[in-house]
C-alpha positions in Angstrom: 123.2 88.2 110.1 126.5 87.3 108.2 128.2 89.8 109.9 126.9 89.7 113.2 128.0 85.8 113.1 131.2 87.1 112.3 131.7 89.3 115.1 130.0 87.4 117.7 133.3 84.3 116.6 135.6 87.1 117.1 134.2 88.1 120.7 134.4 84.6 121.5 138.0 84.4 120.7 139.5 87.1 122.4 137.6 86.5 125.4 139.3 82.7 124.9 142.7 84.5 124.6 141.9 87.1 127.7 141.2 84.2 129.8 143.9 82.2 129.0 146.9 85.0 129.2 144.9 85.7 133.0 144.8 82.4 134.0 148.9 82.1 132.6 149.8 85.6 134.7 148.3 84.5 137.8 149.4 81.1 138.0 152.7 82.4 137.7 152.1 85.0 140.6 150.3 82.5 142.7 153.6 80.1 142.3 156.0 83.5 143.4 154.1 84.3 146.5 153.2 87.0 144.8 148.8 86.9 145.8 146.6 84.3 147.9 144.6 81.0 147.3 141.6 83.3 147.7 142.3 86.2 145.4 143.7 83.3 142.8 140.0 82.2 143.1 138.7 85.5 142.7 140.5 86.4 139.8 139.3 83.1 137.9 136.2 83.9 138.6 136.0 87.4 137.8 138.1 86.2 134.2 134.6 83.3 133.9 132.1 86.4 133.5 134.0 88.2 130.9 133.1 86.1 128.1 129.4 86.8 128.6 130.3 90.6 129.0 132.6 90.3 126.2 129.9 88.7 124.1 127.4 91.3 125.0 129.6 94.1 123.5 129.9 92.1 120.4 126.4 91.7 119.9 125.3 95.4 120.5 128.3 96.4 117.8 126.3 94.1 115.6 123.2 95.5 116.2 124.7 98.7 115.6 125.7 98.1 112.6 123.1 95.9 111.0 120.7 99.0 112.1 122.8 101.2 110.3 122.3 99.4 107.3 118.7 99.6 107.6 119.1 103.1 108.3 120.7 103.8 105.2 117.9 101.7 103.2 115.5 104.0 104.6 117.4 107.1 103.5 117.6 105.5 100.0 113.9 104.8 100.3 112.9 108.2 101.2 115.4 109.8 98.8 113.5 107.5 96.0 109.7 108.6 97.0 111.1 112.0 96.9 112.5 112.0 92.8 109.5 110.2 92.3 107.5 112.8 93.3 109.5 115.3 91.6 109.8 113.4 88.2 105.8 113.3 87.2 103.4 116.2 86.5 100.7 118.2 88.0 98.1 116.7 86.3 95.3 115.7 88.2 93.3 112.9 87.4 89.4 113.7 86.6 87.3 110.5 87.9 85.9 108.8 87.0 89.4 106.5 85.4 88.0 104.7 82.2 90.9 102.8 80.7 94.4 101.4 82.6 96.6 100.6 79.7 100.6 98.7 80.0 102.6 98.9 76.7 105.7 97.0 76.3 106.3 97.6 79.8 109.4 95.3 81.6 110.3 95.5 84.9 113.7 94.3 87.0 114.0 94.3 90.7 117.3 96.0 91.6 119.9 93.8 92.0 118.1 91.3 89.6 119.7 89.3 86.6 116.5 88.6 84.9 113.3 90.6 84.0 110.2 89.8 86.7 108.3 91.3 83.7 109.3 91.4 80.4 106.8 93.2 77.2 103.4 93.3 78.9 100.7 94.9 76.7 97.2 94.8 78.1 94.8 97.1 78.7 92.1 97.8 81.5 88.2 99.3 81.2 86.1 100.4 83.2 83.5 98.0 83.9 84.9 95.0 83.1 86.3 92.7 85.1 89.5 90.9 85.1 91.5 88.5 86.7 95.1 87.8 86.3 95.6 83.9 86.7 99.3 81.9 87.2 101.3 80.1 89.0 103.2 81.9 92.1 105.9 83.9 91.3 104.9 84.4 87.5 104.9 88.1 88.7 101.2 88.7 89.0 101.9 91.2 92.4 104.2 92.4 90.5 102.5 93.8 87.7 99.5 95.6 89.9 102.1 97.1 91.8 103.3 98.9 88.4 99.2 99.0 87.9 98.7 100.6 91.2 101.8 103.4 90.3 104.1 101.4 93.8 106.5 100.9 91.2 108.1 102.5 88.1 108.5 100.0 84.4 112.0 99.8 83.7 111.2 99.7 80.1 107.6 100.8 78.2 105.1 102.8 79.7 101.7 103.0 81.9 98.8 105.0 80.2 96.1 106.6 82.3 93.0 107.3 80.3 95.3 107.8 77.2 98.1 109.5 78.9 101.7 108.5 80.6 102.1 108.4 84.4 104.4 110.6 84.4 102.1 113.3 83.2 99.8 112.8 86.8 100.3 114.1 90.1 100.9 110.5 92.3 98.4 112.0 94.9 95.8 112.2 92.6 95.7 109.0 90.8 96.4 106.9 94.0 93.3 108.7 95.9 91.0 106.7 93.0 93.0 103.4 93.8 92.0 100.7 96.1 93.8 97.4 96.7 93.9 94.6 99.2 97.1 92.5 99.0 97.5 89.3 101.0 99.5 90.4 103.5 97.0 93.2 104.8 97.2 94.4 108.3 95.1 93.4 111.0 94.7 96.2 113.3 93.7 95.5 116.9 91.5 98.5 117.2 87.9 99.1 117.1 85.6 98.2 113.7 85.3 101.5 113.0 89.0 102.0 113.0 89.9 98.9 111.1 87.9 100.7 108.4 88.1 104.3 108.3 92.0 104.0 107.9 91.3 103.6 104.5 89.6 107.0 104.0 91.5 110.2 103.2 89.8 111.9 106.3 87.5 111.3 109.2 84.1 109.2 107.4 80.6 109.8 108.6 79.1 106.2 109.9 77.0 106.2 106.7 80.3 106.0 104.6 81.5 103.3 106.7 78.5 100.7 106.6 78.0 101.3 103.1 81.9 99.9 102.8 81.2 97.4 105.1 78.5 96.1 103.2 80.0 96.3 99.8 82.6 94.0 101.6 80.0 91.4 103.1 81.2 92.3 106.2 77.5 93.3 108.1 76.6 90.1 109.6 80.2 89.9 111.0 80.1 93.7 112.6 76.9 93.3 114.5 78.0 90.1 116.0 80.8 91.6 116.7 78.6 94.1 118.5 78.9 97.6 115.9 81.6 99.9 115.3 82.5 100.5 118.6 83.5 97.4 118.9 87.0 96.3 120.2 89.1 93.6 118.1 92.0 91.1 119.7 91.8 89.3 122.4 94.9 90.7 123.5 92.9 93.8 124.6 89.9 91.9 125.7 87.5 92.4 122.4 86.2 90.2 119.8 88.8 87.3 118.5 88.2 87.3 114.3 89.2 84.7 112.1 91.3 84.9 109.4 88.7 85.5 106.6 87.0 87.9 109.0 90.0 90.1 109.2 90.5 89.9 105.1 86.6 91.2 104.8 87.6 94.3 107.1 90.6 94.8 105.3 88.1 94.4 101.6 86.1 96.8 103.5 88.9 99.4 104.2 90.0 99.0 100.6 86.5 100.4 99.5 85.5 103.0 101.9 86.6 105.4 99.1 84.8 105.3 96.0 87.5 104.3 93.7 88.0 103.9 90.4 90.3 100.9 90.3 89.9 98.4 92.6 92.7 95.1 92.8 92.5 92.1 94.7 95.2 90.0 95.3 94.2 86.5 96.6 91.7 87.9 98.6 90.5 83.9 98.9 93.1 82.8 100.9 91.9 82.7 104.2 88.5 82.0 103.0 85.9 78.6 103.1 84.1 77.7 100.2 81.0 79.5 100.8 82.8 82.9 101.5 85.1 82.4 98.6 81.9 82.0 96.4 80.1 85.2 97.6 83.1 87.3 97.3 83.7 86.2 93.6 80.2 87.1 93.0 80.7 90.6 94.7 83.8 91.0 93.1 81.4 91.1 90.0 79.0 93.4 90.9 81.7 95.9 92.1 83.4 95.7 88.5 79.7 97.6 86.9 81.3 101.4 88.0 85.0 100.5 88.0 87.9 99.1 86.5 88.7 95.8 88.7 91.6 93.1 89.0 91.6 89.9 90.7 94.6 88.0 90.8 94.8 83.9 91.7 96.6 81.4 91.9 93.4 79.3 91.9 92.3 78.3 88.1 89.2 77.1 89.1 87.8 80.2 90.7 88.1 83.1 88.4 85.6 82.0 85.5 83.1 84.4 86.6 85.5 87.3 85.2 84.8 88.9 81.8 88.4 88.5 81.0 90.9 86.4 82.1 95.0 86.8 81.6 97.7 84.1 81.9 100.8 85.3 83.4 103.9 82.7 82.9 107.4 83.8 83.9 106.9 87.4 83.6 105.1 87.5 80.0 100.9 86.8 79.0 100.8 83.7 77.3 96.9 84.0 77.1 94.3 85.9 77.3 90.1 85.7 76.9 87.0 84.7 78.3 87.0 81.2 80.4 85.1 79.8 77.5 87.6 80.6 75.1 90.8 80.0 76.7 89.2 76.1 77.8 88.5 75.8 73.6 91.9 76.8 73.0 93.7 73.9 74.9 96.4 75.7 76.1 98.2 76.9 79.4 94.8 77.9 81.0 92.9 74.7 80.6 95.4 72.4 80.9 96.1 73.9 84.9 92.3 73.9 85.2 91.5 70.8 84.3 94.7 70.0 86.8 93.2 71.6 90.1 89.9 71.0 89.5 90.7 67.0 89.7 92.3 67.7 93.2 89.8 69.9 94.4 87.2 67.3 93.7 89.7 64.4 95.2 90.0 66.5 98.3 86.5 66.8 98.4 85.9 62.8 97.8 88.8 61.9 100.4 86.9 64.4 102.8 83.1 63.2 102.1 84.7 59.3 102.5 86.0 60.1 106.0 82.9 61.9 107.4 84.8 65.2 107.8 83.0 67.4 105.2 79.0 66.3 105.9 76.5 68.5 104.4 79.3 71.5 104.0 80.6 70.3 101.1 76.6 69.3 99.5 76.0 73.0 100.0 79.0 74.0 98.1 78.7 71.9 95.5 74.9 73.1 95.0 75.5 76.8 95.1 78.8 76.8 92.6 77.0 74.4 90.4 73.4 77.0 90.7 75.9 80.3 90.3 77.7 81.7 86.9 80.9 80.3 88.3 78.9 76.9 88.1 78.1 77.1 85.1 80.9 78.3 83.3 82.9 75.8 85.3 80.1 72.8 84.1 80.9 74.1 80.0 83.8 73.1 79.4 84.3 70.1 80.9 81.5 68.9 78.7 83.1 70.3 75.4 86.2 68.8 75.9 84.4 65.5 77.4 86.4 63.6 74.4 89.7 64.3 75.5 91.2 62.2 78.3 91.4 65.3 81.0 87.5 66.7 80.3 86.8 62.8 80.9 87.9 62.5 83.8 86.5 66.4 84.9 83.1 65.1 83.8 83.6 62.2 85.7 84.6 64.2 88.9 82.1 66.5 88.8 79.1 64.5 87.4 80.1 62.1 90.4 80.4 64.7 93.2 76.7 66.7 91.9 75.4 63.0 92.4 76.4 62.7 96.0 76.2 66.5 96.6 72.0 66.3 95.6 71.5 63.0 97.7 72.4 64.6 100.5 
């Protein structure tokens, strides 16, 4: 853009200096006799339109040559996949995965003066779940990228049940993958489409409504009106929301039976309701595979077995929600933090009439579920400290106003 910027001044300048040494020339020959009132007006005007032409070659040199940069990042990116490829084994991974493990592992974006990860150790099993909590840009995408195999650890070294990466065939340990990331792709094709991209091959119907229903995505496809049915308005089909698009994309991440599944914010575009039932589905799915959520959000990942602290690249903590809310630390301290403003949202939306019998519901079925109750814990554990006083408070006052109704 620098450059084009650049360019574009220059254009503008010679055309300046073009018109000016025409208009000088021809003044001069209009004095001598030399042309006409008429072709001196001719002339001017034909010297007005350069600049735009003038402009419109500097701008397609620009183009040029900011494509050609891109050009040669693609070469470098296909040259990279390529020794990739080359520089692990043959091995092929026998499903189902049981254990995911990092040691000392670092990683450094090219270019980068300091470490986006720097001596992770921590270790993944099949059947428990796990989410990876902190604030954004601890490096929590980061690190399932190097989970997933999308990027190699500049220092340290991935271990797939027992043995390093670089000992797999990429093929076969990214067929027992599955992850949705926050910036999936909504594609303005059919259901059935939106879904069977996901597969390895053309899926049988069965394969895709069992997906779809792992995903809590049935209700949605029927009104929708089945598979067959077209999505975007742009092409005259059904107009989705934003949390209806994410359970298509869940749904896509599942339609093979994987053995590590990772979600990355999959929340974001989601109420409170659907937020709730997916973190309840995300722990059913963890029974047969290894699963990862990662949050921002505090507040909604105490249903996981395990939970990990990620702060400016490195685990400052790790445990059950229980234990890390005894401990005092990092953990609690950002809970306690946004669960007070969740609960003043909530108050400042119940006050102005907004939120109406919503928010009761809400309040009911996470105080009824395991995140509920885990949530509910704490806050009374830690009820003599000046931040579980006021969660108490908060919460004891909204389950008041949540059961009258």
């Amino acid at each position: 853009m620098r450059l084009q910027t650049l360019l574009a001044v220059a254009g503008s300048l010679l055309s300046l200096a073009g018109l000016s040494a025409t208009a000088v020339l021809t003044m001069q020959q209009f004095r001598n006799g030399a042309v006409s009132a008429g072709s001196l007006v001719m002339a001017f005007r034909a010297v007005q339109s350069m600049p735009a032409y003038a402009g419109g070659v500097v701008r397609s040199w620009g183009m040029a040559l900011e494509n050609s940069m891109y050009m040669g990042r693609l070469r470098r990116l296909v040259s990279t996949v390529g020794e990739t490829s080359a520089s692990h084994g043959a091995l092929e991974l026998e499903a189902p995965l049981k254990t995911i493990e990092l040691s000392a592992v670092s990683f450094r974006y090219p270019g980068a003066d300091r470490l986006a990860l720097g001596g992770v150790n921590l270790t993944l099993r099949r059947g428990e779940s796990v989410a990876l909590v902190g604030l954004n840009g601890a490096g929590k995408t980061t690190l399932a990228k190097l989970l997933l195999g999308l990027y190699r650890p500049s220092e340290g070294q991935i271990l797939y049940d027992g043995r390093s990466v670089s000992e797999y065939d990429l093929g076969s340990l990214r067929r027992r993958m599955g992850c949705l990331f926050q910036d999936f792709v909504k594609y303005l094709l059919t259901v059935r489409d939106n879904v069977a991209f996901g597969a390895e091959s053309e899926p049988e119907d069965c394969v895709i409504q069992r997906a779809i229903e792992q995903a809590g995505a049935t209700d949605l496809v029927q009104s929708a009106g089945g598979l067959d049915a077209q999505l975007g308005k742009q092409f005259g089909g059904t107009d989705l929301s934003g949390g209806e698009w994410q359970k298509l994309a869940l749904a896509r991440a599942l339609i093979r039976d994987v053995d590590f599944l990772v979600l990355d914010e999959p929340s974001a575009s989601l109420d409170a309701d659907a937020e709730y039932e997916l973190y309840v589905r995300f722990k059913e799915m963890a029974g047969d595979r290894i699963c990862l959520l990662i949050s921002h959000r505090f507040t909604t990942v105490s249903i996981a077995d395990r939970i990990v602290v990620l702060s400016d690249g490195r685990i400052v903590e790790e445990g059950s929600h229980s234990e890390l809310m005894d401990r005092a630390g990092v953990y609690a301290r950002m809970y306690r933090m946004q669960a007070e403003q969740y609960w003043k949202e909530q108050a400042d939306r119940h006050a102005s009439g907004q939120a109406g019998k919503h928010v009761d519901r809400s309040a009911d079925k996470h105080a009824n579920g395991p995140a509920g109750k885990y949530a509910d814990r704490p806050a009374d554990k830690h009820a003599n400290g000046p931040a579980g006083e006021n969660s108490r408070t908060h919460v004891g006052q909204r389950s008041k106003e949540g059961g009258s109704g």
